[in-house]
PDB file of N, CA, C and O in Angstrom:
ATOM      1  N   UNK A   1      65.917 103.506  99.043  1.00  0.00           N
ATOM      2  CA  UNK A   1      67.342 103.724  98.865  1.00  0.00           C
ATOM      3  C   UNK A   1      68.082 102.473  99.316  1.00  0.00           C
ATOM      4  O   UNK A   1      67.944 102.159 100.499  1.00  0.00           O
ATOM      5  N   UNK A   2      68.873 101.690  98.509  1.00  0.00           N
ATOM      6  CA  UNK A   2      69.732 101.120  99.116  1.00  0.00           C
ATOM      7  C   UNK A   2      71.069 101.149  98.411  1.00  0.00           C
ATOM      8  O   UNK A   2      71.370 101.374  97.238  1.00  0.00           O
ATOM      9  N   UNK A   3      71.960 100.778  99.760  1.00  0.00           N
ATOM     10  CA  UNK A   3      73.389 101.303 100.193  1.00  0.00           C
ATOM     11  C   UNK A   3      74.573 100.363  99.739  1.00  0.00           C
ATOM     12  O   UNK A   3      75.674 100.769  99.366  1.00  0.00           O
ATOM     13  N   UNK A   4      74.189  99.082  99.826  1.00  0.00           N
ATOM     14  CA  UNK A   4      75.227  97.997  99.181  1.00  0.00           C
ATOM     15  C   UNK A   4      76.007  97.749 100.251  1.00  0.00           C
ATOM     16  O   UNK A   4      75.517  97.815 101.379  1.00  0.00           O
ATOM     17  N   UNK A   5      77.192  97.463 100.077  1.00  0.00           N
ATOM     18  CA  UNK A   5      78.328  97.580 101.194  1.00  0.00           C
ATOM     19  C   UNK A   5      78.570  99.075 101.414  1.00  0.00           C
ATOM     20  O   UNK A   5      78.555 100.029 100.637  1.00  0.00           O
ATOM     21  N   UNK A   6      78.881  98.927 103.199  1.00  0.00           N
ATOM     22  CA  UNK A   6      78.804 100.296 103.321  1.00  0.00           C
ATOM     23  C   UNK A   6      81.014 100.503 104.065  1.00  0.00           C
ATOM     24  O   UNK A   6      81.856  99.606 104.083  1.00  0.00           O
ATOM     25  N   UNK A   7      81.151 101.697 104.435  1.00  0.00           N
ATOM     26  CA  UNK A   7      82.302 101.843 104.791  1.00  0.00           C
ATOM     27  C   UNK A   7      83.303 101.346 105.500  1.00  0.00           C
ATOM     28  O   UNK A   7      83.687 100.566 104.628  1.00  0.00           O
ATOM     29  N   UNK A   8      83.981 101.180 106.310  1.00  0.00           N
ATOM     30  CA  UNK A   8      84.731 100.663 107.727  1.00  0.00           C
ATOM     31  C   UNK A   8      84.266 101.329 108.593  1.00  0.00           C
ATOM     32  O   UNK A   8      84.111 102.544 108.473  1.00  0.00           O
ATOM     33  N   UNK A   9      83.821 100.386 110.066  1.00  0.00           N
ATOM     34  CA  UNK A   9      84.084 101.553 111.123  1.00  0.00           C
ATOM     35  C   UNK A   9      85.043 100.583 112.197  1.00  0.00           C
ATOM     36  O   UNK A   9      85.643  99.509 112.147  1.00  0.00           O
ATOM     37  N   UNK A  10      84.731 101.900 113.392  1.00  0.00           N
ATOM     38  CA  UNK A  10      85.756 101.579 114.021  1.00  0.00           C
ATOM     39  C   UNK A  10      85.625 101.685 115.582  1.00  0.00           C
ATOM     40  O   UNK A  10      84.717 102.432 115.948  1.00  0.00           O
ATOM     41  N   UNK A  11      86.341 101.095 116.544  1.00  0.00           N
ATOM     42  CA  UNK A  11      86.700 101.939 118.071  1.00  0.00           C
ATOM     43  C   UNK A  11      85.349 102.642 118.159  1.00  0.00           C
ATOM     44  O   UNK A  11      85.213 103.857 118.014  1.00  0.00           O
ATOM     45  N   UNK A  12      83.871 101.358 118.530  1.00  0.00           N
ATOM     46  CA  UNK A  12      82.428 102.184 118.530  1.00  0.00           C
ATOM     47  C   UNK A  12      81.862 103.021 117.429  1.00  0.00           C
ATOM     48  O   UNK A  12      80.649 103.219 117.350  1.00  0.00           O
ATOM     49  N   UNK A  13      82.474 103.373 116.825  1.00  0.00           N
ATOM     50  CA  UNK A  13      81.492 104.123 115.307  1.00  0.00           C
ATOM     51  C   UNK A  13      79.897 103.401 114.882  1.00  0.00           C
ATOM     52  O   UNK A  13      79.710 102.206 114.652  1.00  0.00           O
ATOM     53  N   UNK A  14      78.979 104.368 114.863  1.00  0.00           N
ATOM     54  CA  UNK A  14      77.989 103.898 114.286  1.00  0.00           C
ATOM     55  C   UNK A  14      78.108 102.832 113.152  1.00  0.00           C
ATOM     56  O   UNK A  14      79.264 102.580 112.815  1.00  0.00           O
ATOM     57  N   UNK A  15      77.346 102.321 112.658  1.00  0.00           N
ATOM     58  CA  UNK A  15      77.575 101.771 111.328  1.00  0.00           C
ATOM     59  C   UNK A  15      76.286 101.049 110.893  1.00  0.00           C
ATOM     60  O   UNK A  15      75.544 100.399 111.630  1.00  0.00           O
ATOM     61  N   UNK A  16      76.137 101.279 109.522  1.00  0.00           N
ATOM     62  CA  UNK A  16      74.913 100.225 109.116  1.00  0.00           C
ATOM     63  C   UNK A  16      73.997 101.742 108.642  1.00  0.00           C
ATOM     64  O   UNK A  16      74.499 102.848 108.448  1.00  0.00           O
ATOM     65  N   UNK A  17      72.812 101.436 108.562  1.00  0.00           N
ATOM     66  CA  UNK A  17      71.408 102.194 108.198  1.00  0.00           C
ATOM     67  C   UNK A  17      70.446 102.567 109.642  1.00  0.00           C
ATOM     68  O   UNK A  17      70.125 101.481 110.125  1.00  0.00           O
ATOM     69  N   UNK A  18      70.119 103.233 110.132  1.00  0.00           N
ATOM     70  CA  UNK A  18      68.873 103.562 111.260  1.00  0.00           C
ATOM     71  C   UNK A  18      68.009 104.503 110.670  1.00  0.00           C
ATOM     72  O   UNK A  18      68.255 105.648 110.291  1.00  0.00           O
ATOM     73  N   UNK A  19      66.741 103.725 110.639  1.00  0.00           N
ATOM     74  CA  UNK A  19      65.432 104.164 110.190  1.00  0.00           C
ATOM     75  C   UNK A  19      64.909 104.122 109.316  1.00  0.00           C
ATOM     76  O   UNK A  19      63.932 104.849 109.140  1.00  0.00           O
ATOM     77  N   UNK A  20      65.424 103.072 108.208  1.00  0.00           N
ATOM     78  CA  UNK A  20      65.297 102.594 106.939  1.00  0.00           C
ATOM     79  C   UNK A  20      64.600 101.445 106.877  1.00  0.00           C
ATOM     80  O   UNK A  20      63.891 100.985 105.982  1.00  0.00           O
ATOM     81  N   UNK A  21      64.946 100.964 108.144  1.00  0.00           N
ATOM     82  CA  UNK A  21      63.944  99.128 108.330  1.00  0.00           C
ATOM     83  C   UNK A  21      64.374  98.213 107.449  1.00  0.00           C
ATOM     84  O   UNK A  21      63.705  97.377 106.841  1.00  0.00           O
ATOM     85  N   UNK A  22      65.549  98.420 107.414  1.00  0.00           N
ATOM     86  CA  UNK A  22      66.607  97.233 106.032  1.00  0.00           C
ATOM     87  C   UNK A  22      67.424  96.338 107.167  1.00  0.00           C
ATOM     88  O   UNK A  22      67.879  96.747 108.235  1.00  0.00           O
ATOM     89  N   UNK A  23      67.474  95.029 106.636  1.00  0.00           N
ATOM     90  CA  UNK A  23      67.595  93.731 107.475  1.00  0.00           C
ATOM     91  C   UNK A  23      69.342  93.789 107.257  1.00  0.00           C
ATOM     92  O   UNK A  23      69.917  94.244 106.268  1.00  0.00           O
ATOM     93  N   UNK A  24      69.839  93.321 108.215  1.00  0.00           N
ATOM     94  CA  UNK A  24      71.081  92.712 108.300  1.00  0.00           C
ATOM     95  C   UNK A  24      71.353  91.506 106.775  1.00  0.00           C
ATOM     96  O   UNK A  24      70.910  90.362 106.677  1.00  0.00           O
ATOM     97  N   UNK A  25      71.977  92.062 106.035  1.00  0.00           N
ATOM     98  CA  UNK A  25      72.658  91.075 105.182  1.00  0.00           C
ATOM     99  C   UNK A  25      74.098  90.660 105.087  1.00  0.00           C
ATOM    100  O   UNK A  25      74.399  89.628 104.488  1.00  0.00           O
ATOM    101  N   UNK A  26      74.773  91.234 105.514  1.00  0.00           N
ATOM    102  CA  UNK A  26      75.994  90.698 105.224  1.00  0.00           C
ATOM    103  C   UNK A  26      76.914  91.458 106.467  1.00  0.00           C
ATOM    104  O   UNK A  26      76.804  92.681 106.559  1.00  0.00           O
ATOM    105  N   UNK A  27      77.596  90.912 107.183  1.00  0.00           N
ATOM    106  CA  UNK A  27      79.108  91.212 108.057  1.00  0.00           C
ATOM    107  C   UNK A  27      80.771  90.717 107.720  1.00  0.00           C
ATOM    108  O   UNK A  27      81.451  89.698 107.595  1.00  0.00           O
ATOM    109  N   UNK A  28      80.859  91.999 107.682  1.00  0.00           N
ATOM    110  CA  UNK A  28      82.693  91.757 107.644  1.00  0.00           C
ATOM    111  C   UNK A  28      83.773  92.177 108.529  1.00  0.00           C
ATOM    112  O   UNK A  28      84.240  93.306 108.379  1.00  0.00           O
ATOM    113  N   UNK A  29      84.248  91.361 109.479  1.00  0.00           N
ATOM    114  CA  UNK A  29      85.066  91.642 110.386  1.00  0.00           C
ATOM    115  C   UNK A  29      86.249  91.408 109.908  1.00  0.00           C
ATOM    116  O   UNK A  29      86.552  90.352 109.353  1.00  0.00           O
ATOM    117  N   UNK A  30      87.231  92.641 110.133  1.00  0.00           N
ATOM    118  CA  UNK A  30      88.702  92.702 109.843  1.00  0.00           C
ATOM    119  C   UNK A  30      89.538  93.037 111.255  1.00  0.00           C
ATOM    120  O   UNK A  30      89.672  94.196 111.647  1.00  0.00           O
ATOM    121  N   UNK A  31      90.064  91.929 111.943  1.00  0.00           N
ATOM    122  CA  UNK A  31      90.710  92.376 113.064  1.00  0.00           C
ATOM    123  C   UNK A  31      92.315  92.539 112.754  1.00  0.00           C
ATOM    124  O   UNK A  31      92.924  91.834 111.950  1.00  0.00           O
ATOM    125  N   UNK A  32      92.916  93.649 113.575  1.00  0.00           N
ATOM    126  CA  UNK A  32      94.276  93.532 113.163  1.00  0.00           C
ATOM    127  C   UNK A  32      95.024  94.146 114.576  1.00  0.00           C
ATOM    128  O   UNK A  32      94.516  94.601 115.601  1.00  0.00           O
ATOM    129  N   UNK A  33      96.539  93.947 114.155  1.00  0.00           N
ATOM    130  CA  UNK A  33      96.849  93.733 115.614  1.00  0.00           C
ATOM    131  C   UNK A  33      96.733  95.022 116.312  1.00  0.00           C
ATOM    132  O   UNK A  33      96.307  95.977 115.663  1.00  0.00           O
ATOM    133  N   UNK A  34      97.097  95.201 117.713  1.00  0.00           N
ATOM    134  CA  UNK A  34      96.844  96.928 118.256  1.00  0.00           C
ATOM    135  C   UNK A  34      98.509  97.754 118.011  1.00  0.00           C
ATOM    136  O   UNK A  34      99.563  97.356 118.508  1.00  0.00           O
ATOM    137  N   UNK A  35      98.390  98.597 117.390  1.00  0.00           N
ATOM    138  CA  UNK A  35      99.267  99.042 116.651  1.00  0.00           C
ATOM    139  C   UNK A  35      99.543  99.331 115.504  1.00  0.00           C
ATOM    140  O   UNK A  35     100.290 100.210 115.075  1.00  0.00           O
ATOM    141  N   UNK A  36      98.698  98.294 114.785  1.00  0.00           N
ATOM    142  CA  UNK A  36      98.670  98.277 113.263  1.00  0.00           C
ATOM    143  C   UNK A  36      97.851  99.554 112.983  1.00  0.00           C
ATOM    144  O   UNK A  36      97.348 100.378 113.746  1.00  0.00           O
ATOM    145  N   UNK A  37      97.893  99.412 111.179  1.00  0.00           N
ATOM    146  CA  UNK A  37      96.755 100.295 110.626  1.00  0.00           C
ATOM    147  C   UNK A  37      95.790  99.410 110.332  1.00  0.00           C
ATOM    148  O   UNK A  37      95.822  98.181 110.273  1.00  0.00           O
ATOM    149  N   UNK A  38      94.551 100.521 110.076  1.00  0.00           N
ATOM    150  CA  UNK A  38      93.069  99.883 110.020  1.00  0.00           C
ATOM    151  C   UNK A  38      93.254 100.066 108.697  1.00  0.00           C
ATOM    152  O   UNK A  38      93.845 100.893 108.003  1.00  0.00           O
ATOM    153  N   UNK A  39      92.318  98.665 108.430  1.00  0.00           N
ATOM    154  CA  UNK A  39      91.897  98.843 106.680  1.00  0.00           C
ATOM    155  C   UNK A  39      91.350 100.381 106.581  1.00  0.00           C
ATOM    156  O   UNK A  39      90.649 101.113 107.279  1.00  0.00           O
ATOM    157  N   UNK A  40      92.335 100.515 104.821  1.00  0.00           N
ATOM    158  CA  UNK A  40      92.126 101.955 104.294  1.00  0.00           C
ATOM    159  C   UNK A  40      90.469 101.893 103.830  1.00  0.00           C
ATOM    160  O   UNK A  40      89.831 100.855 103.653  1.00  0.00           O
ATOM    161  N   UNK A  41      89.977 103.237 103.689  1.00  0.00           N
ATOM    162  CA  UNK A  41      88.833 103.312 103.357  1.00  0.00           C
ATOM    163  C   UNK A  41      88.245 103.124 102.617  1.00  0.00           C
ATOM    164  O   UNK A  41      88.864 102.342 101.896  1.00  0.00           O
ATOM    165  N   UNK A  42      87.078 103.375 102.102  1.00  0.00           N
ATOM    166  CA  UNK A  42      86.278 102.828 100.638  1.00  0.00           C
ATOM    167  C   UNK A  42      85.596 103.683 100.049  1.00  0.00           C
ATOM    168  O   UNK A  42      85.036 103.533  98.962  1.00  0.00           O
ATOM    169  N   UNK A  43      85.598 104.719 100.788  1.00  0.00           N
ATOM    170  CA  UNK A  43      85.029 106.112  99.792  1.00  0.00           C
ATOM    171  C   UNK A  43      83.711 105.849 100.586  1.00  0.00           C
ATOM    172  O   UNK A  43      82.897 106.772 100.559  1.00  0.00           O
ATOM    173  N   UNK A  44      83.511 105.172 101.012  1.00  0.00           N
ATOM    174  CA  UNK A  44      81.681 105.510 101.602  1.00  0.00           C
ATOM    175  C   UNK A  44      81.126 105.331 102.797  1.00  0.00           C
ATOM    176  O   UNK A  44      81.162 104.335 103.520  1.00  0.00           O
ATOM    177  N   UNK A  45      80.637 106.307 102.949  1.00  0.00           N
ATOM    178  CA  UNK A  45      79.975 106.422 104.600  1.00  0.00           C
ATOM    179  C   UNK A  45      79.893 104.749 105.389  1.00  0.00           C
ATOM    180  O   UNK A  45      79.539 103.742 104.777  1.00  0.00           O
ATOM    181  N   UNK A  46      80.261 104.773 106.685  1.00  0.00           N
ATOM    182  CA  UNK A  46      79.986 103.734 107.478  1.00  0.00           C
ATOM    183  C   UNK A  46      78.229 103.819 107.785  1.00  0.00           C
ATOM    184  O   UNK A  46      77.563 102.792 107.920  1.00  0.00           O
ATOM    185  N   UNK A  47      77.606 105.266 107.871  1.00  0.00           N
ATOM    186  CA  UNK A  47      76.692 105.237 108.416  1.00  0.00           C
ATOM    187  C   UNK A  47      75.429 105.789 108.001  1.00  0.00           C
ATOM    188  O   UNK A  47      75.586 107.008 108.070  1.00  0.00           O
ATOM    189  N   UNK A  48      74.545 105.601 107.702  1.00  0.00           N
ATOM    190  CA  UNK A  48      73.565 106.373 107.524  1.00  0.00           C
ATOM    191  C   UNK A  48      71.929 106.320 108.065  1.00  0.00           C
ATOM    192  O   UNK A  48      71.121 105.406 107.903  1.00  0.00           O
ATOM    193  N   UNK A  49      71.741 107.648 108.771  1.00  0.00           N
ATOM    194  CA  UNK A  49      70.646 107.776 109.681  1.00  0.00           C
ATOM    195  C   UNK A  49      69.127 108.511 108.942  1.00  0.00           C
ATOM    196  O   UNK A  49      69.340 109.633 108.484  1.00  0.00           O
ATOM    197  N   UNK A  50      67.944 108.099 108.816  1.00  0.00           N
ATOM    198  CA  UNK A  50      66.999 108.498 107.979  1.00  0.00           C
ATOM    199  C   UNK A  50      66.547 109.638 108.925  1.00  0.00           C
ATOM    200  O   UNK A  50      65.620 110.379 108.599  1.00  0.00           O
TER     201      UNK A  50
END
């Protein structure tokens, strides 16, 4: 199974794949100020656990 880009997370949220044994490919950090809103979502899970 693979996942592609996966959701936003946030404030500690899991994120990524556990137990799939799939390598780190790609990171995207979106910082914004405290107060603001967080980037809107993408329709797809931040997380998924095998």
């Amino acid at each position: 199974m693979r996942f592609g880009l996966l959701g936003w997370a946030k404030n500690s949220q899991q994120s990524g794949a556990a137990g799939y044994a799939y390598r780190l490919e790609a990171v995207e950090v979106n910082l914004v100020a405290k107060g603001d809103l967080a980037p809107s979502g993408t329709g797809v899970n931040a997380f998924y656990q095998r």
